[in-house]
C-alpha positions as CSV (number, residue, x, y, z in Angstrom):
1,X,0.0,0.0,0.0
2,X,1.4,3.1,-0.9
3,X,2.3,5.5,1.5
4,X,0.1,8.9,2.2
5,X,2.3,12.1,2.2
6,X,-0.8,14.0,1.8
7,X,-0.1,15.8,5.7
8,X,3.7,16.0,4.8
9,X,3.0,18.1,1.2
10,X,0.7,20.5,3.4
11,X,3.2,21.4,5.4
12,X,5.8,21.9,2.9
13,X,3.5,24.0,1.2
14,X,2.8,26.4,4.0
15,X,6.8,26.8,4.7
16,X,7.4,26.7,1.0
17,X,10.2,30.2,0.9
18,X,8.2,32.6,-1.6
19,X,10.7,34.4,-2.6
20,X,14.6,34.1,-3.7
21,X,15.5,36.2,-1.1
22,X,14.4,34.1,1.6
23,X,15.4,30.4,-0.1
24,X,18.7,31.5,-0.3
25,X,21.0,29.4,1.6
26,X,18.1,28.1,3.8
27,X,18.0,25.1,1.9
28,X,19.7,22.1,4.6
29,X,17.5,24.0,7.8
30,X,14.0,23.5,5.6
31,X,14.5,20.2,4.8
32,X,15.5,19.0,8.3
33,X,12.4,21.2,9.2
34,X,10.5,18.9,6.8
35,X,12.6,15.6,8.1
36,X,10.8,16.3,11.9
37,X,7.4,16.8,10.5
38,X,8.0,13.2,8.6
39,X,9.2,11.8,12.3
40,X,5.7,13.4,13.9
41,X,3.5,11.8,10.8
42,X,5.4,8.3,11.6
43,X,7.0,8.9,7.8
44,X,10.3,8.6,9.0
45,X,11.1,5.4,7.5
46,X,9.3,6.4,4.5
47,X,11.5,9.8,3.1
48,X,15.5,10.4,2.8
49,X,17.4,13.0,2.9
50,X,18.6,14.0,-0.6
51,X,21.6,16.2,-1.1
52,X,22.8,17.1,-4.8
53,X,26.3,18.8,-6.0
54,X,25.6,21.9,-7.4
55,X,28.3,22.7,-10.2
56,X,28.5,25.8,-12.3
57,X,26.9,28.4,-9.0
58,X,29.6,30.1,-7.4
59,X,27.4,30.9,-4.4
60,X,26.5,26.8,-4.1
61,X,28.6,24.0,-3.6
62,X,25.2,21.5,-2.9
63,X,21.8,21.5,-2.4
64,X,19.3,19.3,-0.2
65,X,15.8,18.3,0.1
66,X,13.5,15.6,0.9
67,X,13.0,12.8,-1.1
68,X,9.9,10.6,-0.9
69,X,9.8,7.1,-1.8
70,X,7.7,7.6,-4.9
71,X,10.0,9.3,-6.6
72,X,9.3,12.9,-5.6
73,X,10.9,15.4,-3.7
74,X,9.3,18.1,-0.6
75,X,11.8,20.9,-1.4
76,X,10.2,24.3,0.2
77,X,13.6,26.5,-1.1
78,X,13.2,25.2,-4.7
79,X,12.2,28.6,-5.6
80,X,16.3,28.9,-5.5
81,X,16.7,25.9,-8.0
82,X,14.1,27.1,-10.8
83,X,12.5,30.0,-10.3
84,X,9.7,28.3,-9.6
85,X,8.2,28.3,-5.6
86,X,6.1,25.1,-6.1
87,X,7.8,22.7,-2.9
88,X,6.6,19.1,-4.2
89,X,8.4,18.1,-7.6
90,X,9.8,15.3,-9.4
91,X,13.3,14.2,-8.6
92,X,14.0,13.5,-12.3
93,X,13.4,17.0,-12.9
94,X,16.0,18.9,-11.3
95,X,18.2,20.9,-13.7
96,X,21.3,19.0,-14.7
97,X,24.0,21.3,-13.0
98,X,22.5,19.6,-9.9
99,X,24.5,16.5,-10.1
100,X,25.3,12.9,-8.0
101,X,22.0,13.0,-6.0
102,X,22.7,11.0,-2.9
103,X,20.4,9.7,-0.4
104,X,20.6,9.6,3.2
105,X,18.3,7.9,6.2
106,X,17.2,10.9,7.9
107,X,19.3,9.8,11.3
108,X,22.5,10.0,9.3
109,X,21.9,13.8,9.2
110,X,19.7,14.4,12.1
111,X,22.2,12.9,14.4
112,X,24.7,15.4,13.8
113,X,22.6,18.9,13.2
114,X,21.2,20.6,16.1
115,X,18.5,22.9,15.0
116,X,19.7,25.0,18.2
117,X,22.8,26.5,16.7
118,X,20.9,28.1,14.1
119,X,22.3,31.6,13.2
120,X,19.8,34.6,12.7
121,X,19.4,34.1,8.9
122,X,19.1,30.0,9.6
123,X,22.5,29.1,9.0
124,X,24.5,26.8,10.4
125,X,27.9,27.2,12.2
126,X,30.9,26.1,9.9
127,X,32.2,23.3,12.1
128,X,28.7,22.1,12.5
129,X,28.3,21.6,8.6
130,X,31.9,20.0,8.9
131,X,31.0,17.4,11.0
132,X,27.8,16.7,9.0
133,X,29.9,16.4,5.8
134,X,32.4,13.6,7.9
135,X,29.7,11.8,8.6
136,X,28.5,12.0,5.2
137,X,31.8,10.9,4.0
138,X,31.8,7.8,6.5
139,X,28.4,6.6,5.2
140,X,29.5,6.8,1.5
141,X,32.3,5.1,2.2
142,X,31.2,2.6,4.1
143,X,28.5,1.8,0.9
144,X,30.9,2.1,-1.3
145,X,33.4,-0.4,0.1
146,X,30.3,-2.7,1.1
147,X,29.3,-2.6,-2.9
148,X,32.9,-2.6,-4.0
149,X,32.5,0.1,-5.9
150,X,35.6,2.1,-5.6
151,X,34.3,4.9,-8.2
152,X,31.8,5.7,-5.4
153,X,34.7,5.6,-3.0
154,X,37.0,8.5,-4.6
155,X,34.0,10.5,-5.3
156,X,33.1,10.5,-1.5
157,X,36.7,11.7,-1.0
158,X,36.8,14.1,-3.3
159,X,33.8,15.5,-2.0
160,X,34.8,15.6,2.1
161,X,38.2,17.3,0.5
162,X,36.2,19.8,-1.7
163,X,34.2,20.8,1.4
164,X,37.5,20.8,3.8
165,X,38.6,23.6,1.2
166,X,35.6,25.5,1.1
167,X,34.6,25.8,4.6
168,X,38.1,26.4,5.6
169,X,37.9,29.1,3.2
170,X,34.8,30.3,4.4
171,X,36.3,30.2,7.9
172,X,39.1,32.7,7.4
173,X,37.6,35.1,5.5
174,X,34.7,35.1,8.8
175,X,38.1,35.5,10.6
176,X,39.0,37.9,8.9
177,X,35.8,39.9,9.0
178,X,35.4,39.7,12.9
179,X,39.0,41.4,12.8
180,X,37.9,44.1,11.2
181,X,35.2,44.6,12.7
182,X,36.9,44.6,16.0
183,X,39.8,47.2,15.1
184,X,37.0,49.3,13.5
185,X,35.0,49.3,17.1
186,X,38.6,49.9,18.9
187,X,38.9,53.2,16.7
188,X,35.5,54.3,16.9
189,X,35.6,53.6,20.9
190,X,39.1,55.7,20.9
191,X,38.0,58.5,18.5
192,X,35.2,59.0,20.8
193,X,37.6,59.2,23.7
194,X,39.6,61.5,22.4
195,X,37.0,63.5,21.0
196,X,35.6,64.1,24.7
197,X,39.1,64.9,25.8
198,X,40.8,67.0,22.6
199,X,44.7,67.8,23.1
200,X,46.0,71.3,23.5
């Protein structure tokens, strides 16, 4: 009997991102927002976290959404992939820069994000999505040495290294942006001094 996802697809719909401006980069927090709702409906066994490589976007290394098990997708920041707001779609009909979809159980993910550490514009904290992408890497690898497939092996590497790079990246210029900001609150804070207390 197939499953009903009719309560899942309202709720995707109602937290479907209406605009660009609000899809951007939202796109891992919405689907673990749709992966609890699944857990609540007892759908947990029934949906999958998907996760796609993005090439071609310089802003996007990967997108995510959640995959049911009829061959459809819950994506409420699809507005971002398309143009097109509409949450429950086909998975054959992603655009072809989003490439290697790759399917996770939703504990593989859940485990390791803590809704919690969410930043104001629902993004998560760079070490946070490091660990996620280790434990990503350990479950690809362990099905890719299970199915002796050792293709599926170097791509897993090749994407935990890819990441590494990028989030490293991402972490020094945040560095490097908090320094900034700091000496520029240090002169500020000692131009007002001084300007309470001019020289002669």
């Amino acid at each position: 009997m197939p499953n009903d996802y009719a309560s899942l697809e309202r709720f995707a719909a109602v937290r479907a991102r209406p605009t660009l401006w609000l899809a951007q980069g939202t796109c891992l927090h919405a689907t673990m927002e749709l992966a609890a709702e699944a857990r609540r409906l007892g759908l947990g066994r029934c949906v999958s976290v998907v996760r796609w490589r993005v090439q071609g976007d310089p802003a996007f290394l990967e997108h995510w959404a959640l995959a049911l098990e009829n061959g459809q997708a819950l994506d409420t920041t699809a507005i971002q992939v398309d143009g097109n707001p509409r949450p429950l779609r086909r998975l054959d009909e992603y655009p072809a820069n989003y490439r290697s979809p790759r399917h996770y159980p939703l504990e593989v993910v859940s485990d390791v994000i803590d809704v919690r550490s969410l930043s104001a514009d629902h993004r998560y904290p760079l070490r946070q999505i490091w660990r996620l992408h280790c434990r990503l890497f350990w479950h690809d690898a362990r099905t890719a040495v299970l199915s002796a497939a050792p293709r599926a092996l170097m791509e897993a590497i090749v994407a935990v290294v890819r990441c590494g790079f990028v989030l490293s990246l991402g972490y020094m210029i945040e560095s490097a942006s908090a320094g900034a900001e700091s000496l520029e609150r240090r002169i500020l804070s000692r131009s007002g001094i001084e300007g309470r207390f001019p020289r002669h």
